[in-house]
N, C-alpha and C positions, 0 to 999 in steps of 0.2 A: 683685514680685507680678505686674506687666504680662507680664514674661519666664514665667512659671510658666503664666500662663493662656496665651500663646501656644502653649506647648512641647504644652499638652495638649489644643489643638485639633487641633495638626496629627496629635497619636500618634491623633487621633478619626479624622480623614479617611485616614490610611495605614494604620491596622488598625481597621477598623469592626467587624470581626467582635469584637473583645474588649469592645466597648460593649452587643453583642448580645448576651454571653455569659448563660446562663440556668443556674438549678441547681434539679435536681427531687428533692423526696424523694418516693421512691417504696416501695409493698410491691411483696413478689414477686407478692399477686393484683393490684396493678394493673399493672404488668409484663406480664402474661398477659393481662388484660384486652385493654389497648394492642395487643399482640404479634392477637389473633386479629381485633381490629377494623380495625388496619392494617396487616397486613403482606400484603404484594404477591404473594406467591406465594401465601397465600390467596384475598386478589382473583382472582387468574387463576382457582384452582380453581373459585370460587363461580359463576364466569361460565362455564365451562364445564360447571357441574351447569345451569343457564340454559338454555345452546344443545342440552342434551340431552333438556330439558322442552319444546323448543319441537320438537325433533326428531321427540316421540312427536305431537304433533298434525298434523304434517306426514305422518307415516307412517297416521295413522286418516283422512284427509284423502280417503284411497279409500273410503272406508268411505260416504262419504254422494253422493247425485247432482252430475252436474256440472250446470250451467245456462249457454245458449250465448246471444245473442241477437245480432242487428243487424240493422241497416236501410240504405237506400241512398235514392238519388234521381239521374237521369239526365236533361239536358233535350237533346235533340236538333230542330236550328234548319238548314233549308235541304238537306237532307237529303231529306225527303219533301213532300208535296204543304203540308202542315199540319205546324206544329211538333208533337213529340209530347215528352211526360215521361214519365217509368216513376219510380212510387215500389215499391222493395221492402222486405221487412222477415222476416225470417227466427228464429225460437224454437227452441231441443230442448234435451232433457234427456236425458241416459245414466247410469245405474246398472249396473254390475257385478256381477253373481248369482254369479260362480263365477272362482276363479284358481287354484284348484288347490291354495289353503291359502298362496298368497304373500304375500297380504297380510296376513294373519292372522299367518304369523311373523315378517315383517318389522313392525308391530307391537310385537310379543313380543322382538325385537332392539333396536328403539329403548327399550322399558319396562326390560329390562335394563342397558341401556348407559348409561340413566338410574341404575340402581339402584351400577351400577360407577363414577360420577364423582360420586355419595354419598359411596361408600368410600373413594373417590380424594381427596376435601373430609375426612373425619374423617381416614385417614392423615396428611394433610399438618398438620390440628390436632393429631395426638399428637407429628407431628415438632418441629411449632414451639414447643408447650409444654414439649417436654421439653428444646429446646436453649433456649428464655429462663429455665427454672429451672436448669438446667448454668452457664450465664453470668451469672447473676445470684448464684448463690450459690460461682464464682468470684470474681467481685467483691468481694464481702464480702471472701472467705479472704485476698485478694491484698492488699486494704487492711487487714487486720491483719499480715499479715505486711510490710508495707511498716512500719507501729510497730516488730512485734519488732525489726527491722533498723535503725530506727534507735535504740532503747533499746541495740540488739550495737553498734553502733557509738561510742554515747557510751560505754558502756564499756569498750571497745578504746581507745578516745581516755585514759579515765583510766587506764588499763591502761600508756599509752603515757608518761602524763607520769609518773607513778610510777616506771615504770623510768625516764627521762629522768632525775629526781632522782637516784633511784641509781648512774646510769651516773657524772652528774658529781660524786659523793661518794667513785668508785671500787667503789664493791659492789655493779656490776651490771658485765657485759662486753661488749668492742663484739657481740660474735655476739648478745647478749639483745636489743640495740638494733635489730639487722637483723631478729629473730624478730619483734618488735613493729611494725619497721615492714611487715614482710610481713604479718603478720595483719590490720592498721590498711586496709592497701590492698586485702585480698580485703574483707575487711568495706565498705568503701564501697565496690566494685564490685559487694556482693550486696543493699545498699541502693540502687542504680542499679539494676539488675536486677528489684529488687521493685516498685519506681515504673512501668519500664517495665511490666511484667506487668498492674500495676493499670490502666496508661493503654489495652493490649487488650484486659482484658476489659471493659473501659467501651466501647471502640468494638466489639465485636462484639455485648451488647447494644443498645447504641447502633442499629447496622444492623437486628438484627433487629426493635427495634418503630419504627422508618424513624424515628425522630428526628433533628434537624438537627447536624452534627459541635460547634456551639456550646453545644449542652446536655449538663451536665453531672448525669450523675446520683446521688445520695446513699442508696443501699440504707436502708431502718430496719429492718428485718428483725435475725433474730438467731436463730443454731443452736441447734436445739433436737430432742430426742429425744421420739419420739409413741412410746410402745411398742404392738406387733403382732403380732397369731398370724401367725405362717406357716407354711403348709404348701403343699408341694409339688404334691399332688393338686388342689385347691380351685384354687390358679392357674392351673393348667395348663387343668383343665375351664372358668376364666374365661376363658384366652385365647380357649379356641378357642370361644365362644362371644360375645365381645367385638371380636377385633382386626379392625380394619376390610379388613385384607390376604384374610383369609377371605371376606367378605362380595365383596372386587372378585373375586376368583378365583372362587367358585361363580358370581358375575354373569356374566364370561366366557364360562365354562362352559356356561351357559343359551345369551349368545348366540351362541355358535357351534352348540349344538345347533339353536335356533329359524333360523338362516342353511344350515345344511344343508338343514334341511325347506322353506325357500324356495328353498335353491338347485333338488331336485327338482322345485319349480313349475314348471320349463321345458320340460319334456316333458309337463306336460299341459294340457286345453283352458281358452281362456278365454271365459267366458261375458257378453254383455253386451247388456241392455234398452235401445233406445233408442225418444225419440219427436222426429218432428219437425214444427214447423207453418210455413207458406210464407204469405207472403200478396204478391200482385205486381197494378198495377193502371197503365192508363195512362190520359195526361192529354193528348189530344187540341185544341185549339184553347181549352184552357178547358173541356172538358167531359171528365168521366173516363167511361172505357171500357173493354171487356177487361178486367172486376175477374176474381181468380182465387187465390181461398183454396183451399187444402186443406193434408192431415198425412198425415203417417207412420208409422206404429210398426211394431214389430218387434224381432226378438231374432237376435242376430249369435254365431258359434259359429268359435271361431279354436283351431285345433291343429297345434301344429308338428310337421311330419312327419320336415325333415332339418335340423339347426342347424349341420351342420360341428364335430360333440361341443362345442360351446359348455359345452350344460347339462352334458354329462359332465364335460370341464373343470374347472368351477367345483366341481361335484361332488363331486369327486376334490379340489379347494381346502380344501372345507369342511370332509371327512372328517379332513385332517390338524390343520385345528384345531381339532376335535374331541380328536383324540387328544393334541395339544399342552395343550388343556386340564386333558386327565387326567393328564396328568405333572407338571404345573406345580402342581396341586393338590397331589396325592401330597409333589412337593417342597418346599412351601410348610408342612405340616401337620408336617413332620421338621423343618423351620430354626424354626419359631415352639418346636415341642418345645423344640430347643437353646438357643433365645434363653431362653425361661422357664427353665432348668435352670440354666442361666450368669447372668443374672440374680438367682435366687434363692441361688444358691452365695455371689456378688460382697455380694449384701446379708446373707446368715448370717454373711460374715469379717466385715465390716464390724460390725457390731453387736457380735461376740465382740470385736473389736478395742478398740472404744471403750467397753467393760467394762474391760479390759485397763488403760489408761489410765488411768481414774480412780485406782487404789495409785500411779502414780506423781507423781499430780500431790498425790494428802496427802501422799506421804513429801517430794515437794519444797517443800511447804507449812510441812511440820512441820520441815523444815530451817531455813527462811526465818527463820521467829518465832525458832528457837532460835539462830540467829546474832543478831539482832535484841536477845534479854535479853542475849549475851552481849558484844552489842557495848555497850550500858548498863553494863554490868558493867567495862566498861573490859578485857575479853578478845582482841576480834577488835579489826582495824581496820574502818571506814566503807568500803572495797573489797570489803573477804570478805564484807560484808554485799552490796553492790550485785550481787555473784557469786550468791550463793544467792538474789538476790530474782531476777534476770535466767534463773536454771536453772529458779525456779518460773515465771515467762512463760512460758518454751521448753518446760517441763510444760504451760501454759493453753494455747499455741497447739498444742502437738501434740493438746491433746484437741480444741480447736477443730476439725483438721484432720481427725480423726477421724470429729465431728459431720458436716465437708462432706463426707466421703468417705461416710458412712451417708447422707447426705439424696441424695447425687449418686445411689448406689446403689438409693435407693428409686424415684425416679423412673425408672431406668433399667425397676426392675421393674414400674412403674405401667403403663408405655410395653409393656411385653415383654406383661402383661398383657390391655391394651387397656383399662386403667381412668384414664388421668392425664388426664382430661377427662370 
């Protein structure tokens, strides 16, 4: 006992992580949950719609007066007849009347550019929802199919001693022995293969809602068929009124047009109110003297006459992303087209598919029973039977698969849409 507790301290301190080890049953809404409240490349987004909300008050920031103030104090000792001090102290305020419309669409480029890392935040939500329901209901599929493979394999194994007897009774041949053991060794190669498939898509899950490599997670979920109109038209007019790619690309749009109309601010005047108040006095042996208030106001008028085509420059900048705007739009309105068409196509097979499916899984059903009475009957052997019950599996899991291939498919159209959130 002493030896047993020892052995299993130390497997504690040289793999600590399997003491840590955790196991989560999860749904695919908390999946998604999880997935939009921590994953990191939404973080980033969200902080980026932040610094563009702070960006637009930094840009209205012209909009209201500046306010200046300071003061001083000087004492001057040995110098003149009499020590003297000078206290000063200086006020003004300047307000901007007129820019020629810069500030106004600079402005209008920050409230855009706001509006575009919105879209850039809900894009990045329809990405990450729709690859944690792809991985999640990977997971499932993989861990079913890691069963089938091994229910294939224990019956390859009976399959194997079966002939073995045969072989040594002489009514089987060495070639049937080699056939079994060849099919015996792809069968547990394609049960290795299924474990391994189940083990990524647990950690690509796993990554996307940032959980710790220790946590193990346990799908509850379960494939299931929602039936749905579809139509062609109706999606299409959703997308382009949904998908958040549209909303950044007209954002763009805007701000490049609002960035042109500032870039022309530079050829013309700018206007700007100012007042100032002065206040300076000195201080003579202890007594003040020379007090000397007054102010200033006034209105200042600045127009650039030669910039070295700066404004032209920029100008000529602004105009091309203008036009790159309009192209990109243009292109953007034809790939969402495609994506909805291809989408909706991917999900009509899908469904005819897993219609399809269901005859074969009763005829394999209705095979199963009837080996079953017949094996009662003393007809078949307990092999023919485990044959027909194993071809109805491979019947359940290919409707199974069918199901993941319709739900994978749906989501794809959710996403194509702009509705999987």
């Amino acid at each position: 006992m002493s030896n047993r507790f020892f052995i299993a301290m130390i497997l504690m301190f040289v793999f600590p992580c399997a003491s840590n080890a955790e196991e989560i049953s999860m749904t695919l809404d908390e999946a998604v949950t999880i997935a939009l409240r921590d994953n990191r490349d939404l973080l980033l987004k969200a902080e980026d719609l932040k610094k563009a909300k702070y960006a637009i008050s930094e840009a209205r920031a012209s909009l209201y007066p500046a306010l200046t103030s300071g003061a001083g104090w000087s004492d001057t000792r040995g110098l003149y007849e009499k020590d003297a001090g000078v206290y000063t102290a200086q006020a003004g305020v300047k307000q901007l009347l007129y820019t020629g419309g810069k500030v106004v669409n600079t402005i209008k480029v920050s409230e855009y550019e706001y509006v575009s890392a919105q879209a850039v935040l809900d894009q990045a939500k329809q990405d990450t929802v729709y690859m944690v329901k792809a991985s999640y209901y990977t997971l499932l599929l993989t861990r079913e199919l890691t069963e089938l493979h091994k229910t294939m394999l224990e019956n390859t194994r009976e399959h194997s001693r079966f002939i073995q007897a045969r072989y040594g009774r002489g009514q089987a041949s060495a070639s049937d022995t080699l056939n079994i053991k060849s099919a015996l060794s792809s069968m547990q190669q394609a049960h290795e293969s299924a474990k391994r498939q189940t083990d990524t898509a647990a950690e690509v899950l796993r990554n996307l809602l940032y959980l710790d490599p220790g946590v193990t997670i346990n799908p509850i979920a379960q494939f299931k068929y929602e039936q749905q109109e579809l139509a062609y038209d109706k999606a299409f007019i959703k997308a382009m009124q949904s998908r958040p790619e549209i909303k950044q690309v007209e954002a763009q749009r805007q701000v490049s047009a609002h960035a042109l109309e500032a870039a022309r601010a530079g050829n013309r005047p700018t206007i700007t109110a100012a007042w100032d108040y002065y206040a300076r006095s000195a201080v003579l042996s202890g007594t003040a003297k020379n007090r000397n208030d007054y102010n200033v106001a006034g209105i200042s008028i600045s127009w650039p006459v030669f910039d070295g085509w700066l404004t032209k420059s920029k100008v000529g900048q602004a105009i091309v992303d203008v036009r790159q705007g309009q192209l990109t739009q243009e292109k953007l309105l034809k790939d969402i087209a495609l994506d909805v068409k291809t989408a909706y196509v991917a999900l009509s097979d899908a469904i005819e598919k897993m219609k399809s499916i269901e005859d074969q899984v009763l005829v394999c059903k209705d095979t199963a029973e009837i080996m079953r009475k017949k094996f009662s009957e003393g007809i078949v052997s307990s092999l023919e039977v485990r044959d027909a019950m194993l071809a109805y599996d491979i019947a359940l899991f290919n409707q199974t698969q069918s199901l993941y291939d319709y739900l994978t498919a749906k989501a794809a159209f959710d996403k194509a849409t702009g509705g999987i959130i």
